[in-house]
DSSP file (Angstrom, degrees, kcal/mol; ACC not computed):
  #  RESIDUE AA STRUCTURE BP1 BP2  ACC     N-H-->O    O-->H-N    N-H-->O    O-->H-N    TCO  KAPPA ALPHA  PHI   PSI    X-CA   Y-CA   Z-CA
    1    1 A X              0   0    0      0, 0.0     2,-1.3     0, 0.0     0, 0.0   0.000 360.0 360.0 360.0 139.3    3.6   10.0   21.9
    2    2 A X        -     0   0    0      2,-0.0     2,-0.3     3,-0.0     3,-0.0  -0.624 360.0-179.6-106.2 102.9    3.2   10.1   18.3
    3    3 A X        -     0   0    0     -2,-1.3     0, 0.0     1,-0.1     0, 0.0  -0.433  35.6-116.7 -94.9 173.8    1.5    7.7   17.1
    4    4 A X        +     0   0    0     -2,-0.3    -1,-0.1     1,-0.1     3,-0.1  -0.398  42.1 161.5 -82.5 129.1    0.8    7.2   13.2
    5    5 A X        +     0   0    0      1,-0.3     2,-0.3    48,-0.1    49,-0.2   0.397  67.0  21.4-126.1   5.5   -3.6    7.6   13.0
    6    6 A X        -     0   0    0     47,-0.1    -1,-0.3    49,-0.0     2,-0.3  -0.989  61.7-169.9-169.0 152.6   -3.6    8.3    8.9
    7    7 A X        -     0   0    0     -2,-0.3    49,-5.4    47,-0.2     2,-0.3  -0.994   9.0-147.8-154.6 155.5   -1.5    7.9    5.6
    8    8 A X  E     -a   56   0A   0     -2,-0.3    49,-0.2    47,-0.2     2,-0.2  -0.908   5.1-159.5-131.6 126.2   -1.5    9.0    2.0
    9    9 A X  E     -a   57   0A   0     47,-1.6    49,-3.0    -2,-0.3     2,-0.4  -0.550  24.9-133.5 -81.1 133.1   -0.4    7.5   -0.8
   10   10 A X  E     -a   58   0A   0     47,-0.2     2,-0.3    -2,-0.2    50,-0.3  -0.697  32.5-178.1-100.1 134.3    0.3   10.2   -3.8
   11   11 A X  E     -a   59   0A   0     47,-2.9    49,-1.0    -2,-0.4     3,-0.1  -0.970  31.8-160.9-129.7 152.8   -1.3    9.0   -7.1
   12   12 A X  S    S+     0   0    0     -2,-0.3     2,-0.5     1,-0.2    -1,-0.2   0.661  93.6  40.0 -89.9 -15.2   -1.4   10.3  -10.8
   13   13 A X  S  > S-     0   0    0      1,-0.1     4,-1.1    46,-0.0    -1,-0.2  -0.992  71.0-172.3-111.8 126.7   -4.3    8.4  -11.7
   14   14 A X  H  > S+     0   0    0     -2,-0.5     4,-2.4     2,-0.2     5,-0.2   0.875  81.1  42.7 -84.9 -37.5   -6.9    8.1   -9.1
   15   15 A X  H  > S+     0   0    0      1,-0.2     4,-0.7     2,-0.2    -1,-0.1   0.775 116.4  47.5 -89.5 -22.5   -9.2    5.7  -10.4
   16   16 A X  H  > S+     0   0    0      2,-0.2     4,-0.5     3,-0.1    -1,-0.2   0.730 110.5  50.0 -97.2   3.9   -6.7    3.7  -11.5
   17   17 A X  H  X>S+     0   0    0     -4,-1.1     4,-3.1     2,-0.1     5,-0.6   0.905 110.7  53.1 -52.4 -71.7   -4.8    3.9   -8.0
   18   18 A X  H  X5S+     0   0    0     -4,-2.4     4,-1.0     2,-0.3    -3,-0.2   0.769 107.6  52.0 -59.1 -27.0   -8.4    2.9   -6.1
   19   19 A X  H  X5S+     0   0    0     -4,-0.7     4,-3.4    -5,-0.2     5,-0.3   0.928 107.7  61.4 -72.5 -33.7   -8.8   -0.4   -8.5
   20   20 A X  H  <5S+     0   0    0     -4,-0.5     4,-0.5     1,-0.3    -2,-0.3   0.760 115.7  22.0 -55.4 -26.0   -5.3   -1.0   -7.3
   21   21 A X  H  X5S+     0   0    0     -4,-3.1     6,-1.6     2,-0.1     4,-0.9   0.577 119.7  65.9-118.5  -0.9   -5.8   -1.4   -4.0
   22   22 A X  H  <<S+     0   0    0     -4,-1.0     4,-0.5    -5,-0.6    -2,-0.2   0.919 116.3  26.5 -45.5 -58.5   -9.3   -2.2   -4.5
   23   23 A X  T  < S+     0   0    0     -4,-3.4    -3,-0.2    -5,-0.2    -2,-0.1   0.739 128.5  48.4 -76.3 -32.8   -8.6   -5.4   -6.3
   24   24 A X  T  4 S+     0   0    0     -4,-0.5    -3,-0.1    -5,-0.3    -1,-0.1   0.909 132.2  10.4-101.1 -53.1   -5.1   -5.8   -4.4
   25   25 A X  S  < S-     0   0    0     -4,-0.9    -3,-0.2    -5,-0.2    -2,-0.1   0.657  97.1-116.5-103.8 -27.1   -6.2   -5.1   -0.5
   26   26 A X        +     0   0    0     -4,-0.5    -4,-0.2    -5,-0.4    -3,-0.2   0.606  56.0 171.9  79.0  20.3   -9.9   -5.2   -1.0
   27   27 A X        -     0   0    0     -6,-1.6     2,-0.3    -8,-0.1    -1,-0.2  -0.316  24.1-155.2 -65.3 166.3   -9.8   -1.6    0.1
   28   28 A X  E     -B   44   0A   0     16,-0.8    16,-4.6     2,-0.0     2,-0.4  -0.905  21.0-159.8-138.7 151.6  -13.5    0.8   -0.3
   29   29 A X  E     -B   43   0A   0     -2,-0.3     2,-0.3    14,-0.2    14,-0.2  -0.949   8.2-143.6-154.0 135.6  -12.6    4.6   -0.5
   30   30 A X  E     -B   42   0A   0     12,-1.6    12,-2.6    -2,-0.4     2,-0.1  -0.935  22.8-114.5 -80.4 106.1  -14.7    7.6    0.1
   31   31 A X  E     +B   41   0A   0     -2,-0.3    10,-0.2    10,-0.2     8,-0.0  -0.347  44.9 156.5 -88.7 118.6  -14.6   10.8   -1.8
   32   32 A X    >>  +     0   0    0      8,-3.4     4,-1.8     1,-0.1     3,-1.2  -0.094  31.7 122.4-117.1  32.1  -13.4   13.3    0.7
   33   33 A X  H >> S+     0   0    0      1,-0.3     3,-2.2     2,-0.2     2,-1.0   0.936  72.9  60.9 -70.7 -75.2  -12.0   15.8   -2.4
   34   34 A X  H 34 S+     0   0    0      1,-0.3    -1,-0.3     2,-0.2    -2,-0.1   0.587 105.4  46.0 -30.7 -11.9  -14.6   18.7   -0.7
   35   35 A X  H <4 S+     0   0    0     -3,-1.2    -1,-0.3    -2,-1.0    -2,-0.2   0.965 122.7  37.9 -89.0 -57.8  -12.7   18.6    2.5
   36   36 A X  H << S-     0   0    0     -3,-2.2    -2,-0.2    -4,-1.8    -3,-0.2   0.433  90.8-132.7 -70.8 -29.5   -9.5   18.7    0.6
   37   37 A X  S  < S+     0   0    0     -4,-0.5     2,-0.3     1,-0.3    -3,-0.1   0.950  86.0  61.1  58.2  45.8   -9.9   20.9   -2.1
   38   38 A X  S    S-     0   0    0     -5,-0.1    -1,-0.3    -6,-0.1    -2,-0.2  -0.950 106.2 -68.7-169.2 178.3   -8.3   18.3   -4.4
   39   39 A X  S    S+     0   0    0     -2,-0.3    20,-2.1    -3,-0.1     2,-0.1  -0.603  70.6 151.7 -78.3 160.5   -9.2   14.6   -5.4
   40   40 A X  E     - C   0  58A   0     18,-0.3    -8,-3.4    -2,-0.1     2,-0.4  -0.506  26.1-167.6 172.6  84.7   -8.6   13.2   -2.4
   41   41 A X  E     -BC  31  57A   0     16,-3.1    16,-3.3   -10,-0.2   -10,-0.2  -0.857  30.1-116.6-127.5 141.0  -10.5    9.8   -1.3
   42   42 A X  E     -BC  30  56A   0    -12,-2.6   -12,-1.6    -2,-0.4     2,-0.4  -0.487  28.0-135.7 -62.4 137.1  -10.6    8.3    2.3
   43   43 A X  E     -BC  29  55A   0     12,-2.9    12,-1.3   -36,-0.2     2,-0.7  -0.819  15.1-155.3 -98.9 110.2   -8.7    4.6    1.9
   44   44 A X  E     -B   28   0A   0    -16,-4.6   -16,-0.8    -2,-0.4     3,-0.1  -0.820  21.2-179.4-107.1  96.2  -11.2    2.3    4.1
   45   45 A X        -     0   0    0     -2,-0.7     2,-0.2     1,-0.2    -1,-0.1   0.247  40.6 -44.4-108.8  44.9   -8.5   -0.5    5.1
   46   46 A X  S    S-     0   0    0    -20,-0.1    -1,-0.2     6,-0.0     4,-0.1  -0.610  92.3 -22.2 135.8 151.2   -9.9   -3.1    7.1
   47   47 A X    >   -     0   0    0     -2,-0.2     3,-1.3     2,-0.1    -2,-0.0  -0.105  53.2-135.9 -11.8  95.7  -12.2   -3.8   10.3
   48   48 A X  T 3  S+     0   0    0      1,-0.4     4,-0.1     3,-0.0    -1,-0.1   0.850 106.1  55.3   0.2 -62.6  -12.5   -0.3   12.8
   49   49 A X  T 3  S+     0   0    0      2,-0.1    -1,-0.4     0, 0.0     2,-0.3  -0.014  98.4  65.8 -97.4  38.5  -12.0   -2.8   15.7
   50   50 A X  S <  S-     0   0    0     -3,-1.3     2,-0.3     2,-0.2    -4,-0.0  -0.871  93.9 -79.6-125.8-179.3   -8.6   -4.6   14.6
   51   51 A X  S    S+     0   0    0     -2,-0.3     2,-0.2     2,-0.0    -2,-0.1  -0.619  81.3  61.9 -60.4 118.1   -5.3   -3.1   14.4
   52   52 A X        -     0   0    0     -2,-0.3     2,-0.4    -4,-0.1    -2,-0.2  -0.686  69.4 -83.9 141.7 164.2   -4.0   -1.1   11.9
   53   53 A X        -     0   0    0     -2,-0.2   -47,-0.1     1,-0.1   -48,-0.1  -0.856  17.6-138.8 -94.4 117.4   -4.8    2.3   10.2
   54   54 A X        +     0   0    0     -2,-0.4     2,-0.3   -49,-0.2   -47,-0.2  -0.287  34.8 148.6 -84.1 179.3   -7.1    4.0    7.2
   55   55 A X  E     - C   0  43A   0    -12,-1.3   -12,-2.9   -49,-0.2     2,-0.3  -0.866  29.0 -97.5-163.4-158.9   -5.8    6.4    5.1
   56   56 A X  E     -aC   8  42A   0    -49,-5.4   -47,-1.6   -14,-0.3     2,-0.5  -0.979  12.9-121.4-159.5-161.0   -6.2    7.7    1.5
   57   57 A X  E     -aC   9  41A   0    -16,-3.3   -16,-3.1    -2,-0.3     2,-0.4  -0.926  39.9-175.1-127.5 116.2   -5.4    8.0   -1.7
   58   58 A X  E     -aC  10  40A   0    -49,-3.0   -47,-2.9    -2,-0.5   -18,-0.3  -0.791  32.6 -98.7-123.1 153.3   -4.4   11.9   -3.0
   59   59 A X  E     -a   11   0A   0    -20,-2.1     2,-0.5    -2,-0.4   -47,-0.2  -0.128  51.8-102.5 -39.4 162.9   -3.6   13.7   -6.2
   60   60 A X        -     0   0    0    -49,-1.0     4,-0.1   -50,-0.3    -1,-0.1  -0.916  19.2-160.7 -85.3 134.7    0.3   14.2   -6.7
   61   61 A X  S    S+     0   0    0     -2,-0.5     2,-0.2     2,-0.1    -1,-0.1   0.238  70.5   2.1 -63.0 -29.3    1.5   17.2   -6.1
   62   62 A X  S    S-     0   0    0      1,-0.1    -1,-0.1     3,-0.0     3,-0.1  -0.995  96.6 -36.4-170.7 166.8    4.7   16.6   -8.2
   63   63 A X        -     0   0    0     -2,-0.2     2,-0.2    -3,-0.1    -2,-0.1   0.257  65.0-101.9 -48.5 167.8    6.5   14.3  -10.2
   64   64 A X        -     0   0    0      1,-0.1    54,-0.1    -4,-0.1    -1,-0.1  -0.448  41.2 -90.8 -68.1 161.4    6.3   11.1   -9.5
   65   65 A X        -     0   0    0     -2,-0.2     2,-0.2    -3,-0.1    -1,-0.1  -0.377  53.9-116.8 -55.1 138.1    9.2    9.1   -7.7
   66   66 A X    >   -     0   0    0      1,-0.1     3,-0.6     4,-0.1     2,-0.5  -0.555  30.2 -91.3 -88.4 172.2   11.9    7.6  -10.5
   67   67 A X  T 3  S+     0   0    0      1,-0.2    -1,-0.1    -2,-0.2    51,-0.0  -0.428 106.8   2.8 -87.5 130.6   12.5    4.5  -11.1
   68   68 A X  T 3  S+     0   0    0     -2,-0.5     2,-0.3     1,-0.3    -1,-0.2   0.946  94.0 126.6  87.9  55.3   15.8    3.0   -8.7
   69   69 A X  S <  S-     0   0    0     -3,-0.6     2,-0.6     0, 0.0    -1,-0.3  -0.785  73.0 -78.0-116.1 166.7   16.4    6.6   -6.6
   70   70 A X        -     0   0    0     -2,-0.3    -4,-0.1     1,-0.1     0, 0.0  -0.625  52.6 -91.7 -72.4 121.5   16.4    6.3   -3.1
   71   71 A X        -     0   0    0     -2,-0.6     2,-0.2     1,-0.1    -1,-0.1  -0.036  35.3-167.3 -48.6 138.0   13.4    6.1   -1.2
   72   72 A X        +     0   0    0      2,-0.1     2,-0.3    -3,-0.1    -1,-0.1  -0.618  55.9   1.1-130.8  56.8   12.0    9.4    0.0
   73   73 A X  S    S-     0   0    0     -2,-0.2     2,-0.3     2,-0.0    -2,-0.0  -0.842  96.7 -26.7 166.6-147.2    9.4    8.7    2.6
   74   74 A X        -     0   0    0     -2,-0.3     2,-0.5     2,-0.0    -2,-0.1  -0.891  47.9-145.8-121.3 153.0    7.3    6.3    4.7
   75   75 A X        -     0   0    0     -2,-0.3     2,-0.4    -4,-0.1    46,-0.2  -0.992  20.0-142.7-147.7 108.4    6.9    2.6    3.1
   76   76 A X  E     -d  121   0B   0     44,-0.8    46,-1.5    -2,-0.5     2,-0.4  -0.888  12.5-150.6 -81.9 126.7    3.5    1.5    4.2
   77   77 A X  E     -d  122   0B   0     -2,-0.4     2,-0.4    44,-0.2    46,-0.2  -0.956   2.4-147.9-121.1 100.3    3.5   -2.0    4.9
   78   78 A X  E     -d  123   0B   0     44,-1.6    46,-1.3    -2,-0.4     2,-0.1  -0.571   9.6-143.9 -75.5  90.8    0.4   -4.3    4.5
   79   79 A X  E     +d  124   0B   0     -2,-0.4     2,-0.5    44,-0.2    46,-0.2  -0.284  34.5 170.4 -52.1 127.6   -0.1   -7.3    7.0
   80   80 A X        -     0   0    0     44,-2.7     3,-0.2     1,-0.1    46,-0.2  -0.991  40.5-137.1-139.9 148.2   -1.8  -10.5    4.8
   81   81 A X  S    S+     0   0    0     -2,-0.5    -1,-0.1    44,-0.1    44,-0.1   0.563  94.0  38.1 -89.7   0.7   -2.5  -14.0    5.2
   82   82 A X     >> -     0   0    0      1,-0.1     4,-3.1     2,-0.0     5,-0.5  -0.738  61.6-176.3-128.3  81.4   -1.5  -15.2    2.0
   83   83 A X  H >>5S+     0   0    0      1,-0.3     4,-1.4    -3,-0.2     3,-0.6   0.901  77.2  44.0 -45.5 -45.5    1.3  -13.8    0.8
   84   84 A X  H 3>5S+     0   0    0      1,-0.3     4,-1.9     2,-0.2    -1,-0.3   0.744 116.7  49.8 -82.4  -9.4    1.8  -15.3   -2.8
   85   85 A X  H 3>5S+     0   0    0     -3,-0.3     4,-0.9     1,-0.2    -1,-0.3   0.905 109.4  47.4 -93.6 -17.9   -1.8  -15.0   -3.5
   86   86 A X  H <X5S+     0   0    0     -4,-3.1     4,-0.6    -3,-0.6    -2,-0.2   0.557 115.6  48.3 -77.4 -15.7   -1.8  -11.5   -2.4
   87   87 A X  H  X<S+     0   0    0     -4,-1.4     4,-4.9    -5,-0.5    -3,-0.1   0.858 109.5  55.6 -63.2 -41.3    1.6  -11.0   -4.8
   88   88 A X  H  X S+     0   0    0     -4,-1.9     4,-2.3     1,-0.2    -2,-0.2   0.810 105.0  46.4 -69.3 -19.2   -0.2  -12.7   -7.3
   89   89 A X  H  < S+     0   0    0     -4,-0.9     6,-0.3     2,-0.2    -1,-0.2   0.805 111.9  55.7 -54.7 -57.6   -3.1  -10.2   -7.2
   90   90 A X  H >< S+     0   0    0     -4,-0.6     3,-2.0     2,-0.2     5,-0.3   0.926 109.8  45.6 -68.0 -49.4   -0.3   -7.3   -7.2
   91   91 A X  H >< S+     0   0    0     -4,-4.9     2,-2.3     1,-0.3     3,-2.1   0.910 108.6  53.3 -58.4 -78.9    1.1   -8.6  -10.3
   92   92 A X  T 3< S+     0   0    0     -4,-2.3    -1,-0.3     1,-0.3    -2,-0.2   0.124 110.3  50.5 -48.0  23.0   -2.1   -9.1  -12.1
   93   93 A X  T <  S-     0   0    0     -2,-2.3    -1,-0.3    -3,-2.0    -2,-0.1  -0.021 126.7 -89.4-126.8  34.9   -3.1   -5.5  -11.4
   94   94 A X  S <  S+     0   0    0     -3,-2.1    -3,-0.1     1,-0.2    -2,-0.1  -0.103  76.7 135.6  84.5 -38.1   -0.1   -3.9  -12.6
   95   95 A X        -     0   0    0     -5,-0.3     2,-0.3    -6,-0.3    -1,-0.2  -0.112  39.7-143.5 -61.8 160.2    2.5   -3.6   -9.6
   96   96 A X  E     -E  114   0B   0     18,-1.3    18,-4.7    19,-0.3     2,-0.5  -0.681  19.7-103.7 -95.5 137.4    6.0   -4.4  -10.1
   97   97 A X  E     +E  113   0B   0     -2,-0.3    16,-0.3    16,-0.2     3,-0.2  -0.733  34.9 169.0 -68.3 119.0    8.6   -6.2   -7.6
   98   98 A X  E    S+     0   0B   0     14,-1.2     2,-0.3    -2,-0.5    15,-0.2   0.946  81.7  10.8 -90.6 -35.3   11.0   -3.9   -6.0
   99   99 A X  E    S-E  112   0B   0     13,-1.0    13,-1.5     3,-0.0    -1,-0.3  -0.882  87.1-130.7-148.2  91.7   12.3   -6.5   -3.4
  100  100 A X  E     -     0   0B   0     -2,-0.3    10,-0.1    -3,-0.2    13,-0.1   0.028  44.0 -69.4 -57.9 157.6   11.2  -10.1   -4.0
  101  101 A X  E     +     0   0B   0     10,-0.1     2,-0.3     8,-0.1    10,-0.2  -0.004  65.1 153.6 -33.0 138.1    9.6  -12.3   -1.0
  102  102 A X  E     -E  110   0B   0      8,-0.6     8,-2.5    -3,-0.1     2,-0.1  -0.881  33.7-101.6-155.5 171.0   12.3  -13.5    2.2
  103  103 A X  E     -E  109   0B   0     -2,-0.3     2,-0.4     6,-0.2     6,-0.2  -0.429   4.7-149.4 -76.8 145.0   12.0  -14.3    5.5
  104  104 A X  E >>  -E  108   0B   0      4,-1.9     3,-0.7    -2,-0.1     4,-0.6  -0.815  54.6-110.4 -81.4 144.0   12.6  -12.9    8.8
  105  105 A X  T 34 S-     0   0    0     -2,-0.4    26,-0.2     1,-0.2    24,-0.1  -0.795  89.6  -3.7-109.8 124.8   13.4  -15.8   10.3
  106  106 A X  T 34 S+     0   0    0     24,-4.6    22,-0.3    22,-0.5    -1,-0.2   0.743 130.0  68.4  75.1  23.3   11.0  -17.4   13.0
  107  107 A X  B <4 S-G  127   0C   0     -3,-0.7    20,-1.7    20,-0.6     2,-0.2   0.292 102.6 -51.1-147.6 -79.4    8.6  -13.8   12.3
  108  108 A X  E  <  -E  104   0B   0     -4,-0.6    -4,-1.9    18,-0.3    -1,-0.4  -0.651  46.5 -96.1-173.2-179.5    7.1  -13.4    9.1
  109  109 A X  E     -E  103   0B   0     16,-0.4    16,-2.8    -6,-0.2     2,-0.3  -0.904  47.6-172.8-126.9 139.0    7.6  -13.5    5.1
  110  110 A X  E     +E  102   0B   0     -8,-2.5    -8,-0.6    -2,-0.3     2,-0.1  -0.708  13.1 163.5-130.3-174.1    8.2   -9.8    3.9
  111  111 A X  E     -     0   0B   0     -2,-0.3    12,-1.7   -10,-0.2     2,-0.3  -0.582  24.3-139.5 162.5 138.4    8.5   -8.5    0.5
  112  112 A X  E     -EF  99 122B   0    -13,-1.5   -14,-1.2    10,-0.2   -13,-1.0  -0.770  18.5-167.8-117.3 170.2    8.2   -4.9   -1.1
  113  113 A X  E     -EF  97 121B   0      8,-4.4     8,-2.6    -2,-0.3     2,-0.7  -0.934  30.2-128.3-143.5 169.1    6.3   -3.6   -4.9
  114  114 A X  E     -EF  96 120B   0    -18,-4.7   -18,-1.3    -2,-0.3     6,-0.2  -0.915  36.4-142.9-108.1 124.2    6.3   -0.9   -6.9
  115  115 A X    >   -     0   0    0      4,-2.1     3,-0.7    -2,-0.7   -19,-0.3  -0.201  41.4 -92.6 -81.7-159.8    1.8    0.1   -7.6
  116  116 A X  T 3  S+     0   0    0      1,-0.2    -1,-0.1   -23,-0.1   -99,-0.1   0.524 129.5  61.1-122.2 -20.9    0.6    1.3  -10.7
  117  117 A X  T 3  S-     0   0    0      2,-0.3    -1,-0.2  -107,-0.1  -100,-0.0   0.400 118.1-106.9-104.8   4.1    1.3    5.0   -9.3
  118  118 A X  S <  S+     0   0    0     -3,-0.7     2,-0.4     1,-0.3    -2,-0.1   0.313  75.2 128.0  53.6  24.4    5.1    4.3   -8.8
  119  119 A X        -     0   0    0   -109,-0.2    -4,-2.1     1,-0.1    -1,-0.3  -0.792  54.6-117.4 -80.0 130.0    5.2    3.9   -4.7
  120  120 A X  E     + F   0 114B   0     -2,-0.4   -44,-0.8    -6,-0.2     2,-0.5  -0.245  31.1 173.9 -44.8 132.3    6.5    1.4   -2.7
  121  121 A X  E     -dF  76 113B   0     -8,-2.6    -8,-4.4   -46,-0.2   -23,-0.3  -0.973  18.0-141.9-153.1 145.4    4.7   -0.6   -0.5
  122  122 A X  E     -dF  77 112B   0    -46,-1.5   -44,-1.6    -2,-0.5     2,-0.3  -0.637   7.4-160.1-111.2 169.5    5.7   -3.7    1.6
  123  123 A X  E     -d   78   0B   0    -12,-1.7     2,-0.4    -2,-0.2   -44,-0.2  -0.969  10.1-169.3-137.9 117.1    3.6   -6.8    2.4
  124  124 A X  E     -d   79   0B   0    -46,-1.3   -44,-2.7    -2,-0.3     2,-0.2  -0.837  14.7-157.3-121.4 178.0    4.3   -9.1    5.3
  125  125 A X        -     0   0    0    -16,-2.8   -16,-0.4    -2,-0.4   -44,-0.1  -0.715  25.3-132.1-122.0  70.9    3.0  -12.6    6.3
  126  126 A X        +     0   0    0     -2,-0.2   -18,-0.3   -18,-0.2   -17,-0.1   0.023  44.2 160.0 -45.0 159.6    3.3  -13.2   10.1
  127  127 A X  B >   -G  107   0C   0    -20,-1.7     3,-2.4     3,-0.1   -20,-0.6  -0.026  33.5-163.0 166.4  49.1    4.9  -16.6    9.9
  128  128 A X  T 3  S+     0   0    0      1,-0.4   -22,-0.5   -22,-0.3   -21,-0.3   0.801  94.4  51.1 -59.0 -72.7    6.9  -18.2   13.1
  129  129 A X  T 3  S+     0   0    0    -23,-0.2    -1,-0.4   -24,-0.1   -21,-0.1   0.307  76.0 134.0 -80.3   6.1    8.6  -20.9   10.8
  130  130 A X    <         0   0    0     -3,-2.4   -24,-4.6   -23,-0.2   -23,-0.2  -0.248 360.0 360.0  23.9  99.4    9.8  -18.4    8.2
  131  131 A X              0   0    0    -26,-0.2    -1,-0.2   -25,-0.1   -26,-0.1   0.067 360.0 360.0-123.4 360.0   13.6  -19.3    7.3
Protein backbone atom coordinates (compact mmCIF):
# COMPACT_ATOMS: atom_id res chain seq x y z
CA UNK A 1 0.00 0.00 0.00
CA UNK A 2 1.14 3.36 -0.56
CA UNK A 3 0.86 5.39 1.93
CA UNK A 4 1.92 9.15 1.87
CA UNK A 5 5.12 9.33 4.84
CA UNK A 6 6.64 12.90 3.43
CA UNK A 7 5.79 16.14 1.33
CA UNK A 8 7.43 19.14 -0.22
CA UNK A 9 6.29 22.34 -0.71
CA UNK A 10 8.48 24.17 -3.62
CA UNK A 11 9.51 27.78 -2.46
CA UNK A 12 11.46 30.77 -4.03
CA UNK A 13 12.15 32.36 -0.91
CA UNK A 14 13.05 29.98 1.84
CA UNK A 15 13.16 32.13 4.76
CA UNK A 16 10.36 33.79 3.90
CA UNK A 17 8.35 30.40 3.12
CA UNK A 18 9.59 28.92 6.89
CA UNK A 19 8.09 32.33 8.63
CA UNK A 20 5.06 31.39 6.72
CA UNK A 21 4.28 28.35 8.05
CA UNK A 22 6.17 29.18 11.09
CA UNK A 23 3.84 31.93 12.11
CA UNK A 24 0.83 30.24 10.18
CA UNK A 25 1.10 26.31 11.53
CA UNK A 26 3.57 26.93 14.21
CA UNK A 27 5.82 24.64 12.16
CA UNK A 28 10.01 24.27 13.37
CA UNK A 29 12.22 23.21 10.27
CA UNK A 30 15.58 21.64 10.15
CA UNK A 31 18.28 22.33 7.65
CA UNK A 32 18.67 19.16 5.79
CA UNK A 33 20.27 21.17 2.53
CA UNK A 34 23.64 18.65 3.04
CA UNK A 35 21.48 15.66 2.44
CA UNK A 36 19.96 17.39 -0.49
CA UNK A 37 22.43 19.17 -2.13
CA UNK A 38 20.07 22.18 -2.22
CA UNK A 39 18.28 24.41 0.40
CA UNK A 40 16.14 22.01 1.52
CA UNK A 41 14.71 22.13 5.39
CA UNK A 42 12.86 19.31 7.16
CA UNK A 43 9.04 20.83 7.96
CA UNK A 44 8.54 19.58 11.77
CA UNK A 45 4.58 19.59 11.66
CA UNK A 46 3.08 18.58 14.79
CA UNK A 47 3.37 15.86 17.73
CA UNK A 48 5.39 12.32 16.34
CA UNK A 49 2.66 10.42 18.17
CA UNK A 50 -0.67 11.97 16.52
CA UNK A 51 -1.64 11.57 13.03
CA UNK A 52 -0.48 13.26 10.28
CA UNK A 53 2.88 13.78 8.36
CA UNK A 54 6.34 16.02 8.32
CA UNK A 55 7.69 17.18 5.38
CA UNK A 56 9.72 20.15 4.01
CA UNK A 57 10.15 23.08 2.51
CA UNK A 58 12.66 22.93 -0.93
CA UNK A 59 14.16 25.36 -3.39
CA UNK A 60 12.11 25.58 -6.75
CA UNK A 61 13.29 24.00 -9.38
CA UNK A 62 11.17 26.10 -11.88
CA UNK A 63 8.88 28.72 -12.26
CA UNK A 64 6.53 29.21 -10.03
CA UNK A 65 2.80 28.10 -10.56
CA UNK A 66 0.68 31.17 -12.28
CA UNK A 67 -1.84 32.77 -10.96
CA UNK A 68 -5.60 31.00 -11.96
CA UNK A 69 -4.00 27.77 -14.14
CA UNK A 70 -5.04 24.60 -13.21
CA UNK A 71 -3.71 22.91 -10.31
CA UNK A 72 -0.66 20.69 -11.05
CA UNK A 73 -0.04 18.51 -8.03
CA UNK A 74 -0.97 17.36 -4.52
CA UNK A 75 -2.96 20.14 -2.30
CA UNK A 76 -1.77 19.55 1.23
CA UNK A 77 -4.42 20.02 3.55
CA UNK A 78 -3.88 21.23 7.24
CA UNK A 79 -6.31 19.94 9.97
CA UNK A 80 -6.97 23.05 12.73
CA UNK A 81 -9.04 23.88 15.51
CA UNK A 82 -9.84 27.36 14.74
CA UNK A 83 -10.31 27.86 11.51
CA UNK A 84 -10.90 31.78 11.26
CA UNK A 85 -8.09 32.40 13.56
CA UNK A 86 -5.88 30.23 11.65
CA UNK A 87 -7.25 32.24 8.25
CA UNK A 88 -6.61 35.23 10.04
CA UNK A 89 -2.94 34.28 10.68
CA UNK A 90 -2.71 33.28 6.83
CA UNK A 91 -3.84 36.63 5.82
CA UNK A 92 -1.59 38.57 8.15
CA UNK A 93 1.43 36.72 6.82
CA UNK A 94 0.88 37.21 3.31
CA UNK A 95 -1.35 34.25 1.89
CA UNK A 96 -4.15 34.93 -0.38
CA UNK A 97 -7.65 33.17 -0.63
CA UNK A 98 -8.00 30.83 -3.46
CA UNK A 99 -11.41 29.21 -2.28
CA UNK A 100 -13.08 31.06 0.62
CA UNK A 101 -14.35 28.92 3.90
CA UNK A 102 -17.70 26.30 3.40
CA UNK A 103 -18.92 23.44 4.83
CA UNK A 104 -19.12 19.90 4.33
CA UNK A 105 -22.05 19.41 5.89
CA UNK A 106 -22.29 17.50 9.31
CA UNK A 107 -18.00 16.95 8.69
CA UNK A 108 -15.90 19.89 8.90
CA UNK A 109 -15.35 23.62 7.62
CA UNK A 110 -12.76 23.54 4.54
CA UNK A 111 -11.22 26.25 2.79
CA UNK A 112 -8.17 26.60 0.39
CA UNK A 113 -5.04 29.78 0.14
CA UNK A 114 -2.57 30.78 -1.97
CA UNK A 115 1.28 31.11 0.62
CA UNK A 116 3.63 33.72 -0.01
CA UNK A 117 5.49 31.10 -2.40
CA UNK A 118 2.35 30.80 -4.70
CA UNK A 119 1.03 27.08 -3.65
CA UNK A 120 -2.12 26.05 -2.64
CA UNK A 121 -2.88 24.68 0.47
CA UNK A 122 -6.26 23.66 2.20
CA UNK A 123 -7.27 24.03 5.83
CA UNK A 124 -10.07 22.01 7.39
CA UNK A 125 -11.92 22.26 10.78
CA UNK A 126 -13.55 18.90 11.79
CA UNK A 127 -16.92 20.20 12.69
CA UNK A 128 -20.15 17.72 12.82
CA UNK A 129 -22.64 20.76 12.71
CA UNK A 130 -21.02 22.34 9.71
CA UNK A 131 -23.93 23.41 7.16
Amino acid sequence: MGKVVHFEIHVDDMERAKTFYGEVFGWSFEDWSEYAGMPYFGAVTGDANKPGIDGALMKRQSPAPEKNQPLNGYTCTMEVEDYDSIEAKIMNNGGQVAMPKFALPGMAWQGYYIDTESNIFGIHQPDENAK
